[in-house]
TIFIGU-256094 format. One record per residue (C-alpha): residue number from 1; residue in three letters; z, y, x. Coordinates in nm, 4 decimals. Each point is the difference from the previous one (the first is absolute). Layout:
residues N
R   pos   code         c3         c2         c1
R   NUM    ALA          Z          Y          X
...
***
This chain:
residues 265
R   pos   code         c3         c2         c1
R     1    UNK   -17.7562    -3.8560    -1.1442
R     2    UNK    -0.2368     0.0422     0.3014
R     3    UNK     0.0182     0.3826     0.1590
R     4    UNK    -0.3650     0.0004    -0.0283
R     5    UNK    -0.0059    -0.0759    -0.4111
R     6    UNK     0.2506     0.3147    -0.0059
R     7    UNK    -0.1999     0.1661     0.2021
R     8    UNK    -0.2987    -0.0683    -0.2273
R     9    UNK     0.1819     0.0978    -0.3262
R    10    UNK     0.0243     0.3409     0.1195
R    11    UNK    -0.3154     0.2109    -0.1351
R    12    UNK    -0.0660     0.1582     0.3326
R    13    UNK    -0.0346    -0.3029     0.1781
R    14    UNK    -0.1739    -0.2145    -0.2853
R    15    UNK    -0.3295     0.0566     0.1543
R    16    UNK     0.0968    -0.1388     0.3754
R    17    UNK    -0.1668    -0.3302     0.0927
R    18    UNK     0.2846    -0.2947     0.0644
R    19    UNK    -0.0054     0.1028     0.3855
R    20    UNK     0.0582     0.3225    -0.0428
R    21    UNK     0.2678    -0.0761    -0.2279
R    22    UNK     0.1480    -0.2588     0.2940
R    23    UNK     0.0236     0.2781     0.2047
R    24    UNK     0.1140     0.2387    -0.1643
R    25    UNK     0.2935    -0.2681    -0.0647
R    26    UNK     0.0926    -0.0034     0.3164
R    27    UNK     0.0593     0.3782    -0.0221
R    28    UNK     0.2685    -0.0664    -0.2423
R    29    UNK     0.3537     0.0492     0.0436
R    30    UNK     0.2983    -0.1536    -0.1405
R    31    UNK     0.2591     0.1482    -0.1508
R    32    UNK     0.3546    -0.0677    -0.1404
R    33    UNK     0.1723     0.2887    -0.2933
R    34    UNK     0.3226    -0.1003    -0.1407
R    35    UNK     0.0725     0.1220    -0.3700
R    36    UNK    -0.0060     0.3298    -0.1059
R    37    UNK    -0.1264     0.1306     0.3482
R    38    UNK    -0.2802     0.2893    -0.0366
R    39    UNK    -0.3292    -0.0851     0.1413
R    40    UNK    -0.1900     0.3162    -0.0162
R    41    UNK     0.0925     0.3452    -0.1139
R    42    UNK    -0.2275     0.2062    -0.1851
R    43    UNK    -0.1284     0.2793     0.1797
R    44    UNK     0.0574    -0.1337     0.3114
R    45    UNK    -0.3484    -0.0835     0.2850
R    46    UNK    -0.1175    -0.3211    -0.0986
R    47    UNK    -0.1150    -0.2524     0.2601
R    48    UNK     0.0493    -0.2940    -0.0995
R    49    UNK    -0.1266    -0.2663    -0.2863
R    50    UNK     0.2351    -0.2137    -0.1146
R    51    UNK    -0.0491    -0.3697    -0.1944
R    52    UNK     0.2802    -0.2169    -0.1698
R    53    UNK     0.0524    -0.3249     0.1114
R    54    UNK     0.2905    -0.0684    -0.1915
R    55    UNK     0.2627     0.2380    -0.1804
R    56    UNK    -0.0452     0.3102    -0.2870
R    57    UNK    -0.0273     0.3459     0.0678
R    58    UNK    -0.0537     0.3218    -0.2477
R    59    UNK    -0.2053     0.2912     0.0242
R    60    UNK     0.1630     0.3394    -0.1020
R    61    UNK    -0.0180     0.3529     0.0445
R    62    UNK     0.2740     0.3002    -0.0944
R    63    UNK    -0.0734     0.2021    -0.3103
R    64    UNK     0.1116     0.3584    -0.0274
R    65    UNK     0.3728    -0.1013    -0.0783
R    66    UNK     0.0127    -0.2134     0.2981
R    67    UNK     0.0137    -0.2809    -0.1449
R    68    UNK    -0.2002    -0.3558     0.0963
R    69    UNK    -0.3103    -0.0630    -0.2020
R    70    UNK    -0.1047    -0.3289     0.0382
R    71    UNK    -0.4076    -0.0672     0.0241
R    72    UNK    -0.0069    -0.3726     0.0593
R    73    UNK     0.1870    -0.3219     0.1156
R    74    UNK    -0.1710    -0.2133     0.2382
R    75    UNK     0.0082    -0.3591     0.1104
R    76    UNK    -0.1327    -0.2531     0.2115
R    77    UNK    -0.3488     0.0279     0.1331
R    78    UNK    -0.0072     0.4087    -0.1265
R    79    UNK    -0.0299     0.2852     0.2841
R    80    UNK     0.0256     0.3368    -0.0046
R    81    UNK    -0.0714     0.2919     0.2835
R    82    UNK    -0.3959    -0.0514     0.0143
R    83    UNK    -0.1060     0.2604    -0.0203
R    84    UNK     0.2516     0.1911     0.3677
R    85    UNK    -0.2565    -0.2461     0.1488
R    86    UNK    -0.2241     0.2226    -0.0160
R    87    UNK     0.1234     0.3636    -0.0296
R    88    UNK     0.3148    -0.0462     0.1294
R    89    UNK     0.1258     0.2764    -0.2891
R    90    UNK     0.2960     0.0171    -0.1091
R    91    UNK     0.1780    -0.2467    -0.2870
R    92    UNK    -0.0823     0.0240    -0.3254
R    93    UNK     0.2760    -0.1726    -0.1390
R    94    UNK     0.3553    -0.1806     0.1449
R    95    UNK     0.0237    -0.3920     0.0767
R    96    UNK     0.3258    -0.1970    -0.0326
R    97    UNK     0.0758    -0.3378    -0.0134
R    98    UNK     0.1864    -0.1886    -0.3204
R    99    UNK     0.0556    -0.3176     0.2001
R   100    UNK     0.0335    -0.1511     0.3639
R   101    UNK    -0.3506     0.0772     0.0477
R   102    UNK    -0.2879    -0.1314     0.2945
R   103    UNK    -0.3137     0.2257     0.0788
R   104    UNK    -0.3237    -0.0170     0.2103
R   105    UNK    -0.0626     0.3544     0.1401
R   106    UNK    -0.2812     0.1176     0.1006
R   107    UNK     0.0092     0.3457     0.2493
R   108    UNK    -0.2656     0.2343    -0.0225
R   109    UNK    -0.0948     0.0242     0.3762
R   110    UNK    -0.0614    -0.3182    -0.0089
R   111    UNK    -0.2071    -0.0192    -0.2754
R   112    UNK    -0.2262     0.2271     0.1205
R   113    UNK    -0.0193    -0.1274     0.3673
R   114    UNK    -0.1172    -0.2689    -0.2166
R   115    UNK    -0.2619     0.1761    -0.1680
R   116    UNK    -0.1486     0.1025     0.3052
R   117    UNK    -0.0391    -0.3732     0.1175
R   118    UNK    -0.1223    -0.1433    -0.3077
R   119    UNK    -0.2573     0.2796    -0.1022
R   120    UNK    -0.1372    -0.2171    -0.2581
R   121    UNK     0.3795    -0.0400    -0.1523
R   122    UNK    -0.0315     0.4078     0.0039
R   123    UNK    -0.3126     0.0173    -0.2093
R   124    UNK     0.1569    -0.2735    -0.2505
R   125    UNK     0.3402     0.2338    -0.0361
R   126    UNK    -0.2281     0.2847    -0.0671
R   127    UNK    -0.2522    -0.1472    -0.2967
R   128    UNK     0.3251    -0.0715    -0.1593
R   129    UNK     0.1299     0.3625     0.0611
R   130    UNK    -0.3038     0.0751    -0.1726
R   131    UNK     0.0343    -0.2361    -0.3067
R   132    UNK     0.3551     0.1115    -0.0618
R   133    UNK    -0.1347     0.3557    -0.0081
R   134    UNK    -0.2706    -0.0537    -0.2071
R   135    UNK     0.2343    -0.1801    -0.2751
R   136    UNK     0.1988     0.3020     0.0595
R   137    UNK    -0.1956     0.2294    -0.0943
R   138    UNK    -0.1425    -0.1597    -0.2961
R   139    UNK     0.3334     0.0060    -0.1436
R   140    UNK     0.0442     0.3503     0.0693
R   141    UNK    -0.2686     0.0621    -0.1656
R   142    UNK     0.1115    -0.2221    -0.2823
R   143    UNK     0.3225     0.2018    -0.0721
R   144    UNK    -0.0089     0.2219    -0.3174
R   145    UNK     0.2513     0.3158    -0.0640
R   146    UNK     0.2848    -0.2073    -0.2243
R   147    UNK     0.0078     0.3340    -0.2387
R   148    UNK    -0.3962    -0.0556    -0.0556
R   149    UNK     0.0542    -0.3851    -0.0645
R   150    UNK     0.2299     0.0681    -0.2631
R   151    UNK    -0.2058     0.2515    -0.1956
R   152    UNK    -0.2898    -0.2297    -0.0002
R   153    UNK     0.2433    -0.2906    -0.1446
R   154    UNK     0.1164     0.2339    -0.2441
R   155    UNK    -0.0241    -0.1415    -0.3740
R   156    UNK    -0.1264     0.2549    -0.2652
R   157    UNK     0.3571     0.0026    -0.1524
R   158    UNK     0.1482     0.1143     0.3154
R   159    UNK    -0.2625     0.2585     0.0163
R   160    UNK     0.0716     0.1345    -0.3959
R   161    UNK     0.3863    -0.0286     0.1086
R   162    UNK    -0.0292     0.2195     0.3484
R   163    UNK    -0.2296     0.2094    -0.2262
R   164    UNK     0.2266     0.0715    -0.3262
R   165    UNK     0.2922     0.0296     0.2610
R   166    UNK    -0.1994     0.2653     0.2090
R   167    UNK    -0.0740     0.1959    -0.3464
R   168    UNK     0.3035    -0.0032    -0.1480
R   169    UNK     0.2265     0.1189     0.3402
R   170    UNK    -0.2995     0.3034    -0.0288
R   171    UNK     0.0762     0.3704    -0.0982
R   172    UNK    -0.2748     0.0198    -0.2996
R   173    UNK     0.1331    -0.3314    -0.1144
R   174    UNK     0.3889     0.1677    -0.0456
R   175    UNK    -0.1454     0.3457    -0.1278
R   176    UNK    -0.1920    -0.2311    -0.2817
R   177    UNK     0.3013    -0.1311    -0.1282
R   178    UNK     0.1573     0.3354    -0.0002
R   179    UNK    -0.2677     0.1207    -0.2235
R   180    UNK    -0.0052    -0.2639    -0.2020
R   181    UNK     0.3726    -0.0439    -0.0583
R   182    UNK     0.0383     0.3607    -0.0860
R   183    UNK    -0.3203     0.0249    -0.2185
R   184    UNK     0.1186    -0.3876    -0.2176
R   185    UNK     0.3683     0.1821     0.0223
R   186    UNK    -0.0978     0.3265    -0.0830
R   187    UNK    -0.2173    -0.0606    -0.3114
R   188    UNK     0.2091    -0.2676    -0.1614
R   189    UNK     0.2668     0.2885     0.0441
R   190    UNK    -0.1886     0.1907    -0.2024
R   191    UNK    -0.1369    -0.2014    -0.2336
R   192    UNK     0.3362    -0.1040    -0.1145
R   193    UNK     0.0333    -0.3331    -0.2368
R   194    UNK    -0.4164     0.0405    -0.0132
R   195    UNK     0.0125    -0.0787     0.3628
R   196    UNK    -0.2525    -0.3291     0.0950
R   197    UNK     0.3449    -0.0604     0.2546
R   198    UNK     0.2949     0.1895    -0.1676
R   199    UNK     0.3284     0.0434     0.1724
R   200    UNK     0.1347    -0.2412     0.2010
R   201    UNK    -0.3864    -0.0840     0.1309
R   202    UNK     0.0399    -0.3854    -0.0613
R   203    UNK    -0.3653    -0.0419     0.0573
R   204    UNK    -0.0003     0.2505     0.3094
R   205    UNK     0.3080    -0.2191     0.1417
R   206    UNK    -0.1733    -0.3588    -0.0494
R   207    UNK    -0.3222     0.1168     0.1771
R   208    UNK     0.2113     0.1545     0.2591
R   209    UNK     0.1851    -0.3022     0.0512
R   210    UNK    -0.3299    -0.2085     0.0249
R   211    UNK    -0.1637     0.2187     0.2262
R   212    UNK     0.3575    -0.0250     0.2197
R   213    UNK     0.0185    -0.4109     0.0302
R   214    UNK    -0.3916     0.0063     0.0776
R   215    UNK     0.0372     0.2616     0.2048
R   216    UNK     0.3077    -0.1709     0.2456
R   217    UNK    -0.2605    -0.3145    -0.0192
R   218    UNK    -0.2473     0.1824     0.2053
R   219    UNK     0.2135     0.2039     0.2158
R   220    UNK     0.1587    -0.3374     0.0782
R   221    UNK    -0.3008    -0.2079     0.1045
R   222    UNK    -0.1471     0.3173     0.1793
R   223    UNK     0.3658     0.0429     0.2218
R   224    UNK    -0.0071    -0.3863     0.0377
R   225    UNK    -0.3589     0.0591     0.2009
R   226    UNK     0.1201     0.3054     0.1664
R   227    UNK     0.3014    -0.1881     0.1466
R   228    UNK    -0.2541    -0.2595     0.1867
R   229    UNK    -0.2051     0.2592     0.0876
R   230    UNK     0.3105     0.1147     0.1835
R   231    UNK     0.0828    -0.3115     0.1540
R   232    UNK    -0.3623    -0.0629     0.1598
R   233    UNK     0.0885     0.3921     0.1407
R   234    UNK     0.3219    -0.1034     0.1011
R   235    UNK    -0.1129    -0.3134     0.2051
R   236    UNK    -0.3354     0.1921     0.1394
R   237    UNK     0.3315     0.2485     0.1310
R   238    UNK     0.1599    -0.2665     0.1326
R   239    UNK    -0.2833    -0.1986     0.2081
R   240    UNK    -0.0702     0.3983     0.1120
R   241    UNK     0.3192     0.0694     0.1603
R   242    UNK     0.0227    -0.3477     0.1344
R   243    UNK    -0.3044     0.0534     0.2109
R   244    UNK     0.1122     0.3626     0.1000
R   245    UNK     0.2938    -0.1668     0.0593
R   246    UNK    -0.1368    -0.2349     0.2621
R   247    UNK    -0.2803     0.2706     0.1255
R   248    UNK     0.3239     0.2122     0.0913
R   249    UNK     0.1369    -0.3036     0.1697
R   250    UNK    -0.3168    -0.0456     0.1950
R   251    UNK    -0.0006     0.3799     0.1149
R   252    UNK     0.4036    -0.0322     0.1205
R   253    UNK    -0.1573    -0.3196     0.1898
R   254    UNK    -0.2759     0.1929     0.1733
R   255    UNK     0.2639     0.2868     0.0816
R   256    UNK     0.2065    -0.2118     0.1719
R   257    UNK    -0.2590    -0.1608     0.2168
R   258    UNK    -0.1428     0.3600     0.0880
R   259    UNK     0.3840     0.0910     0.0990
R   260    UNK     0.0572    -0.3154     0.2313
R   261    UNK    -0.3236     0.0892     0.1830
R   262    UNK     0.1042     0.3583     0.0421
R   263    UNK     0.1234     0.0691     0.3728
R   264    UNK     0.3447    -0.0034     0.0063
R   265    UNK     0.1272     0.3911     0.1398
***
């Protein structure tokens, strides 16, 4: 496939005319990985853009054991690194290749000195800057708290079970059956063989029994929502310490760059 088709494929470039896209081909660099070599590390300046020719790569990060989380495996005609073309921040994720892989690259510097020949090219990278943002934030703005979705997709069963569940793990709900047991125990005591529910309390047993299974039914469908309540907190946890995770990584990044510059005494 042509450089200038990859070239094209990539959404901050979509908008450049074919001769813009020609020379910004030229720009390009080739490049040979073998297997399992890292590209890019996460955290690390980006300044490069880089585009597969041929070859696989994956996308991964470390999560809080260490361990490699894989994002995304990409092939032919796929690129990643866009966006160090225009911050030049640090990675957001690590790069390394599954196969013998061949990449166009792409350096920053150079992608701004051409910028600043092909103003035109410059206003064309920007609208699309702006599109991406504006999709951006309409899906932002189309994201719903999980715990709220789930409440309004609760069925009315689900609400009677969290309900009779709530009631019955209550104080006043415990201190009723107190009463109650004592007072149905109490007179039948003392009625004797006149007793509506003499001595053993069969009838007092059975409705106990009833109100037991029915009970466990309700408790059970009412833990059963708890527990994916839990998991939606569990993974909100889990994105939330990945990104502090990263925002620390950042920070160590910046340190070090303040520390190099520092004079030497």
């Amino acid at each position: 496939m042509p450089d200038t088709e990859l070239l094209q494929k990539i959404p901050l470039f979509s908008r450049l005319d074919p001769i813009e896209l020609a020379r910004l081909s030229e720009l390009l660099e080739h490049r040979s990985f073998h297997a399992n070599q890292p590209v890019i590390w996460i955290g690390e300046t980006g300044q490069e853009l880089f585009i597969i020719q041929h070859g696989q790569v994956v996308v991964s990060y470390p999560d809080e054991s260490g361990n490699e989380k894989i994002l995304n495996t990409l092939g032919p005609g796929d690129f990643f690194g866009d966006v160090a073309l225009l911050d030049g921040g640090p990675r957001t994720a690590s790069v390394r290749t599954i196969t013998e892989s061949q990449m166009l690259v792409l350096k920053r510097d150079t992608f701004l000195d051409f910028l600043r020949k092909y103003p035109d090219a410059a206003i064309d990278v920007l609208v699309t800057l702006g599109k991406r943002h504006r999709e951006m934030l309409d899906k932002l703005r189309g994201i719903a708290n999980p715990n709220q979705v789930i409440e309004q997709k609760t069925s009315r069963w689900e609400r009677i079970a969290d309900t009779i569940a709530m009631v019955s793990a209550s104080q006043p709900f415990v201190l009723f059956h107190v009463v109650w047991f004592s007072g149905w125990v109490g007179m039948n005591l003392l009625m004797g063989e006149k007793g509506f529910d003499p001595f053993p309390f069969g009838l007092l047993t059975l409705i106990v029994s009833l109100e037991a299974i029915f009970l466990s039914i309700f408790v059970l469908v009412s833990a059963n929502r708890s527990s994916q309540k839990d998991r939606i907190r569990a993974d909100v946890d889990h994105q939330v310490n990945l990104k502090a995770q990263y925002e620390i990584m950042q920070l160590h990044t910046k340190l070090d760059q303040l520390l190099s510059r520092l004079p030497e005494k």
